[in-house]
N, C-alpha and C positions, 0 to 999 in steps of 0.2 A: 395477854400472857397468862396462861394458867400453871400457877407453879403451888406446890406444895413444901410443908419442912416438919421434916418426923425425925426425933432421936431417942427413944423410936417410934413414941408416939407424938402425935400430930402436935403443933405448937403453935400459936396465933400470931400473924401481922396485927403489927398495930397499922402500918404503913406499907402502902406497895407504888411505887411509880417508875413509869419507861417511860424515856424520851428516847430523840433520836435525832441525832447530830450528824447532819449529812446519810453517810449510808452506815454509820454506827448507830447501835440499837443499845442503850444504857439502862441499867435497872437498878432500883433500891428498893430497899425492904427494910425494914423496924421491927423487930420483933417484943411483946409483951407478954412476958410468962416468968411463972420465979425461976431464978438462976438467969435472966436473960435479960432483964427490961434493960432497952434500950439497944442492945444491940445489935447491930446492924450488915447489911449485905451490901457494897458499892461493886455491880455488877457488869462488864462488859459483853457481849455475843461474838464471837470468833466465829465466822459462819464456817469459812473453810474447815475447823474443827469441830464442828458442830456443837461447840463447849458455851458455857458461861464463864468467866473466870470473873478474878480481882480480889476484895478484901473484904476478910470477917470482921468486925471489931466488935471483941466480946465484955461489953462495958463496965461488966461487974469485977473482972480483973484488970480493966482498960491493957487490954492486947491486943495486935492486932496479927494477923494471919491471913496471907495468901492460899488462894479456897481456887476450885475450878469441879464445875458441876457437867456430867456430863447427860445427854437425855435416856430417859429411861424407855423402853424398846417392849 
């Protein structure tokens, strides 16, 4: 998986790992940077939609937030 995260600039993983459960492809990511540590990506693959979806959890507010990324072309 090569994935990046810029808002708007670039932002560091502390963590990145895919598994894959049958014919689901799952991803998590951790990100460390101020305003972020610890905050995380629980990612799904929709291949039909060619999306990432699932949950942000932004830990410095602890909230969480339904995110869905789609590929950039």
């Amino acid at each position: 998986v090569d994935a990046a995260y810029a808002n708007p600039n670039p932002l560091p993983f502390s963590s990145a790992e895919a598994t894959r459960e049958g014919k689901v492809i799952k991803l998590f990511f951790e990100l460390r940077a101020a305003g972020y540590n610890g905050s995380t990506y629980t990612l799904t693959y929709d291949p039909a939609a060619d999306v990432l979806k699932g949950v942000y959890f932004q830990a410095v507010a602890q909230q969480k937030f339904d995110v869905h990324f789609t590929r950039a072309r």
